[in-house]
C-alpha positions as CSV (number, residue, x, y, z in Angstrom):
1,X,-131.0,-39.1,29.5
2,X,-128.1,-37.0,30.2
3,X,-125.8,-39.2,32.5
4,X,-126.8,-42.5,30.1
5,X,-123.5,-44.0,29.5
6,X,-121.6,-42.7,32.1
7,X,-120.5,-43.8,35.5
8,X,-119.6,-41.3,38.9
9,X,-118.7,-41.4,42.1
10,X,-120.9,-39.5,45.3
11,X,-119.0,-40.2,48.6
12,X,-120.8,-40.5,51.6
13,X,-123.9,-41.2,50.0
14,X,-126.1,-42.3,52.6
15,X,-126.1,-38.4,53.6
16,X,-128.9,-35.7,53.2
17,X,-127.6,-33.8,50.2
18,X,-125.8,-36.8,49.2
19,X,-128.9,-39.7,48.8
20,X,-130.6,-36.7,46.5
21,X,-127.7,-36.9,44.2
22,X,-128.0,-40.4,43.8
23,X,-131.8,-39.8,43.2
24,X,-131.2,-37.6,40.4
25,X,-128.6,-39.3,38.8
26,X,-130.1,-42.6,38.9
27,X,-133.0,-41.0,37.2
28,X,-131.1,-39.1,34.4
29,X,-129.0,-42.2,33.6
30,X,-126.1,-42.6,35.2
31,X,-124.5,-45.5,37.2
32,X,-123.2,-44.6,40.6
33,X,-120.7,-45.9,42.3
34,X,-121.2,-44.4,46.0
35,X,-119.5,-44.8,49.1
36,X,-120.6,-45.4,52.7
37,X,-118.8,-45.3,55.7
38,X,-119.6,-48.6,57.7
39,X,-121.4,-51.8,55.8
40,X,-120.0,-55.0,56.9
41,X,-119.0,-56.2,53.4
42,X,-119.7,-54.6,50.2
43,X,-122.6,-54.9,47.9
44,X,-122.9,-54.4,44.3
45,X,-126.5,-54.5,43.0
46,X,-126.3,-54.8,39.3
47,X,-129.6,-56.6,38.9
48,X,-128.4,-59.2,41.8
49,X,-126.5,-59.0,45.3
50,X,-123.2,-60.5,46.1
51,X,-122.7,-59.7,48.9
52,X,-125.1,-58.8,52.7
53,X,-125.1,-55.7,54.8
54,X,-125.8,-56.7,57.9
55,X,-129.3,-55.4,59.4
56,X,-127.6,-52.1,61.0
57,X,-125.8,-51.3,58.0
58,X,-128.3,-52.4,55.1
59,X,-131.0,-50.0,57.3
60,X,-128.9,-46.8,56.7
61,X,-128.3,-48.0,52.9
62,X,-132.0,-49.2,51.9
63,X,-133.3,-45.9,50.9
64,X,-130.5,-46.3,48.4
65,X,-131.2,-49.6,47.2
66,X,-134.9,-48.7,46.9
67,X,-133.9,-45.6,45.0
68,X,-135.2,-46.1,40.9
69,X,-132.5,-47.2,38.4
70,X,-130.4,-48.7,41.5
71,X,-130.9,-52.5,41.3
72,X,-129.4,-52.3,37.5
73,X,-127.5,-49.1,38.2
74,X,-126.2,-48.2,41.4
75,X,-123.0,-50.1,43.7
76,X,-122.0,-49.1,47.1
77,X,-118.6,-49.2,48.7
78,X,-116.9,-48.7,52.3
79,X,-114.8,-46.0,52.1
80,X,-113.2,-44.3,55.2
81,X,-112.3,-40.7,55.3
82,X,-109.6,-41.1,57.3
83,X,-108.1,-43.9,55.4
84,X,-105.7,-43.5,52.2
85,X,-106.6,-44.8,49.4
86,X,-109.7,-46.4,51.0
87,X,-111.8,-44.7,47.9
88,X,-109.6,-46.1,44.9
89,X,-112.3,-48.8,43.9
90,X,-115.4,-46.4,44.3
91,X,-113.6,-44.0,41.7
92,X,-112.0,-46.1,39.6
93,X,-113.2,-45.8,36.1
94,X,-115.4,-42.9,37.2
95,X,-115.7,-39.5,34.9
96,X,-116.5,-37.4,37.7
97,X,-116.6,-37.4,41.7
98,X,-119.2,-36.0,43.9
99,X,-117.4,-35.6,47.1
100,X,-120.0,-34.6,49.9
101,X,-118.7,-36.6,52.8
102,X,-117.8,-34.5,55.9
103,X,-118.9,-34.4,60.0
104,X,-121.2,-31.6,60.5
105,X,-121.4,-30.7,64.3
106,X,-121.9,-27.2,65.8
107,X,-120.5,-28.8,69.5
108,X,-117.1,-30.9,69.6
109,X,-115.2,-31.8,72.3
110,X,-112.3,-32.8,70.2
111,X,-112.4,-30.5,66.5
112,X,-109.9,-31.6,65.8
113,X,-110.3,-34.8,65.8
114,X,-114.2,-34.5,65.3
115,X,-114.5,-32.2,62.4
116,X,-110.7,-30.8,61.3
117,X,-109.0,-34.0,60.3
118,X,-112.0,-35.8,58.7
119,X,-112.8,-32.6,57.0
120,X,-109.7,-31.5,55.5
121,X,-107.9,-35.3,55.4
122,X,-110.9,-36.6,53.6
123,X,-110.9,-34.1,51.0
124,X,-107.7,-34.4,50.0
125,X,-107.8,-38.2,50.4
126,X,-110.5,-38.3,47.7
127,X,-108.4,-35.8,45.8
128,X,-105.1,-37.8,45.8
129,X,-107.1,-40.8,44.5
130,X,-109.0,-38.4,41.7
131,X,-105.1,-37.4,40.2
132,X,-104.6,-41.3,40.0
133,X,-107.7,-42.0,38.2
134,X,-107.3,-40.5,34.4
135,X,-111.2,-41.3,33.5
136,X,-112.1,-39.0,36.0
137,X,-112.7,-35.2,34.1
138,X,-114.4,-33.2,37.1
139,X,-114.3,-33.3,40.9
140,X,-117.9,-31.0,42.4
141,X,-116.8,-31.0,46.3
142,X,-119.4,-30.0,48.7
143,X,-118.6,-27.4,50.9
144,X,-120.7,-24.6,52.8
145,X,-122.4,-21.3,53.2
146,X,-120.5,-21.5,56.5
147,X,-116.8,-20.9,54.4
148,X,-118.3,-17.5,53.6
149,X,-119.8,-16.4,57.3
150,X,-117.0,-15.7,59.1
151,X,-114.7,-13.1,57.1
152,X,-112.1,-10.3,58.6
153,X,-114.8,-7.9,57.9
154,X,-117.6,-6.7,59.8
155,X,-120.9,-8.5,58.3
156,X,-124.1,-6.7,58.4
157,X,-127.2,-5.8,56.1
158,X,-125.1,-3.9,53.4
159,X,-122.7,-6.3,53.0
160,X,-123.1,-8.4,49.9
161,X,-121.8,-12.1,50.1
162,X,-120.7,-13.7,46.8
163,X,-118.0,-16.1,45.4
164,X,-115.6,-13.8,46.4
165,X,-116.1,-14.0,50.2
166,X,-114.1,-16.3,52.0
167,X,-114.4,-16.7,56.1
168,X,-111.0,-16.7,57.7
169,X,-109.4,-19.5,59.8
170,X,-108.3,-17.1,62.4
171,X,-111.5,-15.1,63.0
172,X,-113.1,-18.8,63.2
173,X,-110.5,-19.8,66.0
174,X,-111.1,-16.7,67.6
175,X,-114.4,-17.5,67.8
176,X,-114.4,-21.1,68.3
177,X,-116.5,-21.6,64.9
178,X,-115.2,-25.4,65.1
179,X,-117.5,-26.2,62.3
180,X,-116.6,-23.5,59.7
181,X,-113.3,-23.7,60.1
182,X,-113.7,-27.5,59.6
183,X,-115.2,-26.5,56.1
184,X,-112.7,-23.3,55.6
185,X,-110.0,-25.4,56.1
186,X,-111.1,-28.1,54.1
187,X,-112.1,-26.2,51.0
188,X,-109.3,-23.7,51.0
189,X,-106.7,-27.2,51.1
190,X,-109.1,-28.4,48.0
191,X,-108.2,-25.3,46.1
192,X,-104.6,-25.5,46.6
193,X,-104.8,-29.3,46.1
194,X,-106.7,-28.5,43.1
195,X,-104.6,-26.0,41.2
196,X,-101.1,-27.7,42.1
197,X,-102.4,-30.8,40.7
198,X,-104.4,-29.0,37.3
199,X,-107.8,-31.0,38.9
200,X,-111.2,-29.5,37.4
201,X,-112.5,-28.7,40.6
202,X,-116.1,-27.1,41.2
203,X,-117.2,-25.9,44.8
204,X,-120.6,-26.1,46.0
205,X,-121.7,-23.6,49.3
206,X,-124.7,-24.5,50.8
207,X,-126.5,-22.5,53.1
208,X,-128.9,-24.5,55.9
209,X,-130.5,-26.9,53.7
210,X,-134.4,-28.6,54.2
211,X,-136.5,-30.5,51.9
212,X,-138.1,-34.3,52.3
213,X,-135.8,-36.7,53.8
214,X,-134.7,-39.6,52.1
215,X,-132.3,-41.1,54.4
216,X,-134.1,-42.7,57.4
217,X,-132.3,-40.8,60.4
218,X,-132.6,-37.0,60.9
219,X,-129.7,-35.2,59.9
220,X,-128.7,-31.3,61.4
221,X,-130.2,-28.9,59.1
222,X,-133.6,-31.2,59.5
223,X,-133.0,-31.0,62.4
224,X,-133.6,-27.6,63.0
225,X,-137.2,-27.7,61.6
226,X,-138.3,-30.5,64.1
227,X,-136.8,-28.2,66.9
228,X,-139.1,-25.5,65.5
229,X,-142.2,-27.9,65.7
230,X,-141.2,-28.4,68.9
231,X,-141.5,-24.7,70.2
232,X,-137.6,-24.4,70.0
233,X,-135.4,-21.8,67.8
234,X,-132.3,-23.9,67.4
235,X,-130.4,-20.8,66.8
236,X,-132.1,-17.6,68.9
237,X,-131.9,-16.0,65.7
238,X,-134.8,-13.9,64.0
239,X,-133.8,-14.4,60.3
240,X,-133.1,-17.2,58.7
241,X,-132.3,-19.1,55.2
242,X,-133.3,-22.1,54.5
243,X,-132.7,-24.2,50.9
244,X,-134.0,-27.0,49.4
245,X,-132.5,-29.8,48.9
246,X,-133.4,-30.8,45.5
247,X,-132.4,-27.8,44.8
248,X,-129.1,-28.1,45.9
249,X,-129.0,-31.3,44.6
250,X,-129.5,-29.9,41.1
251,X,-126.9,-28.1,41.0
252,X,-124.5,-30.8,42.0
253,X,-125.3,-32.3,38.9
254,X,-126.0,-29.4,37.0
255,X,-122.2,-28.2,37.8
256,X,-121.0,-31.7,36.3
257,X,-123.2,-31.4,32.8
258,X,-122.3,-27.8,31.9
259,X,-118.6,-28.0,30.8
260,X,-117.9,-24.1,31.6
261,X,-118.9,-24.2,35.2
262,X,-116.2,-23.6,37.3
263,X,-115.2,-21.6,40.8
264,X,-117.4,-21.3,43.8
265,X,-121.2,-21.7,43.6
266,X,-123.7,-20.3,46.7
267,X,-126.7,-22.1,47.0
268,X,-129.0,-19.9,49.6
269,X,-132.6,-18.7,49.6
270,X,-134.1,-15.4,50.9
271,X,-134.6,-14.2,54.4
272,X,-137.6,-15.6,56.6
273,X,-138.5,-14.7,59.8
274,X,-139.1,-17.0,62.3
275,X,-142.6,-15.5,62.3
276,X,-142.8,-16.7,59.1
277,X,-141.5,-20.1,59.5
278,X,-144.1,-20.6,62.3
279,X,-146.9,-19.5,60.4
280,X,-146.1,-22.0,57.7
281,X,-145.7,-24.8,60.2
282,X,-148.9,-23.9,62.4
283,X,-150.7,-25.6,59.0
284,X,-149.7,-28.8,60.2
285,X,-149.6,-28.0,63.9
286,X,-152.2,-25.4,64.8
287,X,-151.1,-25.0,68.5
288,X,-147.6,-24.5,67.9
289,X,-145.9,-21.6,69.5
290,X,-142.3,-21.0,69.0
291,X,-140.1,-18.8,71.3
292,X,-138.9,-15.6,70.0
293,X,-139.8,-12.1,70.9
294,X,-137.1,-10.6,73.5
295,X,-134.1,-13.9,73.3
296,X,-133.9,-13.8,69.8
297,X,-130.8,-12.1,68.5
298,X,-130.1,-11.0,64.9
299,X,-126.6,-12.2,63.6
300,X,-125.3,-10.2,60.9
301,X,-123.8,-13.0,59.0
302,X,-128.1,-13.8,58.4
303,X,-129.2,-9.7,57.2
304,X,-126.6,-9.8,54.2
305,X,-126.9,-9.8,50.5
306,X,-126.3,-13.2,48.8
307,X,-125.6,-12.8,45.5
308,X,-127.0,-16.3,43.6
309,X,-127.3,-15.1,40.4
310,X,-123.9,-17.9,39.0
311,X,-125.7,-20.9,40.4
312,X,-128.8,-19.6,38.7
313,X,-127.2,-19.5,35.4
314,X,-126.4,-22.9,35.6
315,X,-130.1,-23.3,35.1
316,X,-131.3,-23.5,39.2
317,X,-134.7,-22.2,39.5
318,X,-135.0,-21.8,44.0
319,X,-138.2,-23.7,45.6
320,X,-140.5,-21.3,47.9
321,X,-139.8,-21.8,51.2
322,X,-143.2,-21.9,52.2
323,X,-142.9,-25.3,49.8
324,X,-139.7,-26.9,51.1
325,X,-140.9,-26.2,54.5
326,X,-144.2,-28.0,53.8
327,X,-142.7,-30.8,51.7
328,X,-139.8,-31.3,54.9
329,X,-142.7,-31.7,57.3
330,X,-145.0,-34.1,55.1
331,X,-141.7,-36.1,54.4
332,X,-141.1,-36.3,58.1
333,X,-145.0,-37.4,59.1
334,X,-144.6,-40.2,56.4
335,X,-141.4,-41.4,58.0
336,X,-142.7,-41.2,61.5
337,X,-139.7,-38.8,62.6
338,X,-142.5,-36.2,63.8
């Protein structure tokens, strides 16, 4: 097992992206020391409990818990984004840190409250405690597609989007992007945090991620395929790209075993239509009918080249959508989310 020996952190672990981490580290080897945002007390499960969640808080954290390797393996913390030094005992003899936890919300009322000060405060919360820790070798930080999206150039099908891309803060005010700049802002104070304080950092962009659910509420991204089942196109848009989560998972961890990765990594997948998408989904419901034709609008940032050719050569082989579609709607049947 690759991780057998060695202990890391994932913050905000009861996430989407984040539980599937845990997954796959739990089942090559590692122990994981992960942090959630609200449990009553803290609970270490190394083969007994010390401590009780109480029922709200043990129900977002038992898909965890029930997670293989995790009763000898896996110990959860509270940890608060906003608080300093609130990580320190999560990360604390850790060799590297999996930092995915951030707000995701298209709407705000208050960014910056809602999404700016969490985003780019938490990052460089978890940061400042990664300097202090000297087991820790690697930090992989979860960013976004979206820190690409919104450049000072125009975007359209001829563009091609890679590493180099970078959306800027003041095209994303202009445009009230709330959300991206959260994740600009955050990830461009990462790099700067990152290179003043000579911390292996690896960045991991995202693009609008779906697969089976193992957390037991229904995140955004997910979101958006329910809204599809339900006749809805979340977005208006006509194109779309959708990932998988295992496979964005993957590379996570595939970033932290392969000692020459470094930089920016875009996880995305191909166009599909939402023609496409509905076809896939009329499988499991044969009356569904999802509106498009005339209201649908194509955004440029969704007809560009993606260039994903350095996450493949971390060894990343992309899951059909077709599959990750099917797989995101049998996971949520079996839940009872659909």
């Amino acid at each position: 097992m690759n991780g057998g020996g060695k202990v890391v952190c994932v913050t905000g672990a009861s996430g989407y992206i984040a539980s599937w981490i845990v997954k796959l580290l739990l089942l090559r080897g590692y122990t994981v020391k992960a942090t959630v945002r609200d449990p009553s007390l803290f609970l270490l499960s190394f083969g007994f409990v010390l401590f009780i969640f109480s029922f709200e808080d043990q129900k977002k954290t038992d898909h965890l818990l029930a997670l293989d390797g995790a009763r000898e393996r896996l110990q959860l913390f509270k940890a608060s984004l906003l608080e300093e030094g609130s990580f320190e005992h999560a990360i604390d003899g850790c060799d590297a840190v999996f930092h995915t936890a951030s707000p995701v919300k298209i709407i705000a009322t208050d960014p910056q409250a809602e999404l700016i000060e969490p985003a780019v405060k938490g990052t460089i919360n978890v940061l400042a405690t990664c300097t202090k820790v000297s087991s820790v070798k690697r930090v992989i930080l979860t960013s976004s597609m979206a820190t690409l999206l919104s450049p000072n150039f125009p975007l359209g099908p001829n563009v091609l989007l890679d590493e180099t891309t970078f959306s800027d803060p003041s095209v994303c005010e202009e445009e009230k992007q709330w959300y991206i700049l959260s994740k600009t802002l955050a990830e461009n104070a990462a790099w700067t945090f990152a290179k003043d304080n000579n911390l292996d950092l690896v960045v991991m962009n995202p693009g609008l991620v779906i697969g089976p659910v193992l957390q037991p509420t229904i995140n955004f991204s997910v979101d958006v395929v329910i809204d599809f089942i339900k006749g809805k196109n979340t977005f208006n848009r006509k194109h779309h790209r959708l990932v998988d989560v295992r496979d964005v998972a993957l590379a996570h961890i595939k970033a932290l075993e392969t000692p020459s990765a470094k930089g920016r990594y875009i996880i995305d997948a191909p166009i599909v239509t939402t023609e496409e998408i509905e076809k896939i989904l009329r499988e499991f419901f044969p009356d569904l009918c999802i509106a498009h034709e005339n209201e649908e609008i194509d955004l440029n940032s969704m007809t560009c080249k993606v260039n994903v050719e350095k996450v493949k050569s971390l060894g990343i082989e992309f899951t059909p959508t077709e599959t990750s579609l099917r797989d995101t709607v049998l996971s949520l049947k079996e839940k009872h989310l659909v």
